[in-house]
N, C-alpha and C positions, 0 to 999 in steps of 0.2 A: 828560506830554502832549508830543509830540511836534508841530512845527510844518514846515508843507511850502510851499514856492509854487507856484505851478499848472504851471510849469516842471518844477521838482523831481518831483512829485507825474506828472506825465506818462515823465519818465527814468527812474522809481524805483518803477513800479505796483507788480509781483510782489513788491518789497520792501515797500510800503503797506501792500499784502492779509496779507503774513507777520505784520504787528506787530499787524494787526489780529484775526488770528485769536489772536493771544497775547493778547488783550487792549485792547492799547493808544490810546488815541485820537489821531487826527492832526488838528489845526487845518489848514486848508487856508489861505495869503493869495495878495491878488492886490494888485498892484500896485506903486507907487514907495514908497508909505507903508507896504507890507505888511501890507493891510487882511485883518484873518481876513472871510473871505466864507460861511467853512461849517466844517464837522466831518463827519468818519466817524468813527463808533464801531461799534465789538464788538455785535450782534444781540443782546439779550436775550432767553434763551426764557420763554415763557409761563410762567407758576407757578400762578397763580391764579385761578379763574375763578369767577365770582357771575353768575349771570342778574339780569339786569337787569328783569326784569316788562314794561311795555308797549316797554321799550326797548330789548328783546332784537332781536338782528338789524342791529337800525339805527347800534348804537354801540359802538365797541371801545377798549379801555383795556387796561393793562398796569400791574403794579406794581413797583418797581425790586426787587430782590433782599431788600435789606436794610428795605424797607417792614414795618414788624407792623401790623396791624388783623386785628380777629375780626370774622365776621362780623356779631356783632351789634351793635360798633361801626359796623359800615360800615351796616347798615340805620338805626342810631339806636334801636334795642334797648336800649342798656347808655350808661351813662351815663358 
């Protein structure tokens, strides 16, 4: 992970956006103490999708890459 200050990070965007399309996550800090304030990371695309029943619509989730659940895990199906 890569660490930037908001200085840096405003000198150095098109360089940001490069490492970030590669991947890479940059910690953003601000300050004298060089407080991390936030992160960018790399867009995860969607993988997975389970309708939700009454909750379809109203609420969206994603699963990291490397997440395993079967569906019937995820309903409470399989024990």
């Amino acid at each position: 992970m890569k660490t930037m200050s908001v200085t840096e990070l405003k000198k150095h965007f098109s360089e940001a956006l490069s490492a970030l399309k590669d991947g890479e996550t940059i910690a953003v800090t601000y300050g004298r103490k060089k407080e991390i304030i936030g992160y960018f990371v790399h867009q995860i695309p969607e993988q997975l999708k389970i309708k939700l029943g009454i909750m379809e619509g109203k609420v969206k989730f994603t699963f990291a890459p490397d997440f395993k659940l079967t569906t019937e895990q995820f309903s409470g199906l399989e024990d």
